[in-house]
N, C-alpha and C positions, 0 to 999 in steps of 0.2 A: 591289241594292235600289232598287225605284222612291222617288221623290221625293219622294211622299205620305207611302209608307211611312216614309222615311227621316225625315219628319219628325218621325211620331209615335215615333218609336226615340230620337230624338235630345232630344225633350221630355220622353220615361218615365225617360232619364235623367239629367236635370236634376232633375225632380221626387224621383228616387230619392233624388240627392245631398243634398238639402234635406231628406229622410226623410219625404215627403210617398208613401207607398207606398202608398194607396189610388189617389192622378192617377197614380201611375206604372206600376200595373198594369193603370189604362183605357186610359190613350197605348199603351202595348207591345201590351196587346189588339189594339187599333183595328188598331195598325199590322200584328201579326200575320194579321189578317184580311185585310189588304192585300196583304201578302207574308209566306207561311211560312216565313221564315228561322230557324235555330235561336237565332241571337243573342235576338231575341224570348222565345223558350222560357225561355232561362239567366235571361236579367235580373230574367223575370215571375214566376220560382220563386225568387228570391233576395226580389224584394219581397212577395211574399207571407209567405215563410218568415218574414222580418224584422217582417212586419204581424203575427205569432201566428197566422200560419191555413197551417199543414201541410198539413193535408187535402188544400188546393189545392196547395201545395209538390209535393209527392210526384208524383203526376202529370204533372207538368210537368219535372221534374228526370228522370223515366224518358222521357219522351217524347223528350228532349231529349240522353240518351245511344242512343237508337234513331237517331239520325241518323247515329252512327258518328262523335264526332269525336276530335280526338286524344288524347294520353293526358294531356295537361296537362288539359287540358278534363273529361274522364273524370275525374281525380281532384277537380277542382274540384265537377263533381257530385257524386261521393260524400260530399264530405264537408259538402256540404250537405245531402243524404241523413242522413245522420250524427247533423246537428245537429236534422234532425228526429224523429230518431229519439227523441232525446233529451228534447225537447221533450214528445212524445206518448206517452213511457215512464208508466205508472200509477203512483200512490203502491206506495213498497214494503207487501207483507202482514205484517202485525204477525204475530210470532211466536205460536203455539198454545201456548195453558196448559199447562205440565206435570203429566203426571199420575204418580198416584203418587211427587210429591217425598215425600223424607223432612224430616218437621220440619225449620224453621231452628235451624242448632247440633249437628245431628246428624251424630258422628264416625264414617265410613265406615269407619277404619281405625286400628286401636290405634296409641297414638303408637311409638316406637322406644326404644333404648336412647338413651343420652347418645352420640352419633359422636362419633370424634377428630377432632381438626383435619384439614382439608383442606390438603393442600399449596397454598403459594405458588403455583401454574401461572401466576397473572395478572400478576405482575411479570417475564415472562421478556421480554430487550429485543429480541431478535427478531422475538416474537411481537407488543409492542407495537409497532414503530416498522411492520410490516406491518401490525395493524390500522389504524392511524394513516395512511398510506398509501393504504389501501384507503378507507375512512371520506372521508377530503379531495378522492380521484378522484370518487368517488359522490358528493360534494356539486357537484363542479362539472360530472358528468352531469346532474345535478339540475337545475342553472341555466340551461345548456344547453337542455336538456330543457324548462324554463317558460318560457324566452328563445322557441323554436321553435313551442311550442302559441302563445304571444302572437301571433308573426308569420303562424302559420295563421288564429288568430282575425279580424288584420286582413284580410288574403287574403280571407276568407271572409266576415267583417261588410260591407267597404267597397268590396271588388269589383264596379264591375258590368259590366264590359267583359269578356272574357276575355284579352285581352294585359294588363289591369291584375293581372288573379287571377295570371296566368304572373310576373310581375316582383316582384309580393310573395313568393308561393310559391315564386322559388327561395333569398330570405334564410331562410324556414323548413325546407326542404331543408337547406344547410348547415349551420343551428344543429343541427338534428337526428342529421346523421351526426356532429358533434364530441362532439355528446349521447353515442348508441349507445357512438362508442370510448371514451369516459371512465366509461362505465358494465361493458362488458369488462374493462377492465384493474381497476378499482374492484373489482366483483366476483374477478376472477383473485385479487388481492391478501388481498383479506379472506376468503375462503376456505383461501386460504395461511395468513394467520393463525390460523383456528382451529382446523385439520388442527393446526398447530406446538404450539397452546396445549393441546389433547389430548392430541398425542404429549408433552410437556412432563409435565403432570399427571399419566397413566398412566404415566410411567417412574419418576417420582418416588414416586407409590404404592406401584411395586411395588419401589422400592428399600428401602420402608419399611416393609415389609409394611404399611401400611395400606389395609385395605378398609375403604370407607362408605360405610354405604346414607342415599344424599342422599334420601329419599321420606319427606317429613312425613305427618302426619294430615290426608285429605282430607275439608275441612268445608263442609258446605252454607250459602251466604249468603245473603244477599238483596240483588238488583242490577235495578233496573230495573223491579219492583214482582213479579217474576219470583227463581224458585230458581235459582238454579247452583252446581255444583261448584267450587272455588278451592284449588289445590293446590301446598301451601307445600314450601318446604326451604333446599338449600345444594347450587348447584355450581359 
């Protein structure tokens, strides 16, 4: 990088750091004009992104994986990409009127007879100490998991170098993959539980001949200024 250049590079990201991202995408400009290096590119599509103007983001974040660089790099632009995407996503479309509801209050389906009690199935201690299990992994996939989006956030907000984006981004790599297995075996777990809590139930049923039909009367509500269907029981 010439000298000149180097200066305006070395000013766009001071001015960055200070969040001053209108002088830090005139410095990186200048400089890139001086010399097209892709550093230039990354910096000027992250202060943009960061100033609310995608528009300009997007173009520069593609121009800037046209160079071919690696794949730390590459991921760093997607998910600036990402974040713009997000940014420039429309208001979601409010839901269409339903037509032809039936009145509010109106019973789809005649109520049932009186059922007999449903077996115990939920107190089996198998079934629970494996939900329990699974439920506790999956929380701390969870944590995991919000731990790693944070340290992507910082990566991503505060980066503007790319050896800074690679040294944040591999603390959110790791939190990530401990996320993923805690989230496997969470899942493994509480699906075992409720395979158990089924097989439990149905054996018990059918020890007792009992069949019950769990399907209440399906009533039309009002939710939302909107009709829906709300459909009650036991199982």
């Amino acid at each position: 990088m010439s000298d000149e250049a180097r200066a305006h590079y070395e000013r766009g990201l001071e001015l960055y750091g200070e969040k001053d991202y209108a002088g830090a995408i005139r410095e990186l400009d200048a400089g890139y004009a001086l010399d097209p290096r892709r550093e230039f590119l990354f910096a000027e599509a992250q202060a943009h992104r960061l100033a609310g103007d995608c528009k300009s983001a997007v173009p520069l974040y593609k121009k800037f994986l046209a160079t071919e660089p690696d794949d730390v790099q590459v991921n760093a632009a997607h998910i600036g990409l990402g974040r713009c995407a997000e940014q420039m996503a429309t208001a979601p479309t409010p839901p269409a009127p339903a037509t032809n509801a039936p009145p509010i209050g109106t019973s789809l389906l005649p109520p049932p007879g009186s059922p007999a009690p449903a077996p115990r199935w939920y107190k089996d201690t198998v079934g629970g100490v494996l939900l329990g299990a699974g439920v506790a992994t999956l929380a701390v996939g969870t944590g995991f998991s919000l731990a790693a989006l944070s340290a992507r956030d910082d990566a991503n907000q505060n980066a503007a170098t790319l050896p800074d984006y690679s040294s944040r981004w591999s603390t959110a790599r790791g939190r990530s993959q401990i996320a993923a297995g805690a989230f496997v075996a969470g899942a493994a777990m509480t699906g075992v539980a409720i395979y158990r809590y089924w097989h439990v139930r149905r054996a018990r049923a059918s020890a007792t001949h009992v069949f019950e039909a769990w399907a209440a009367p399906v009533t039309v509500t009002a939710a939302g200024g909107g009709a829906i269907a709300g459909v009650g029981g036991r199982f």
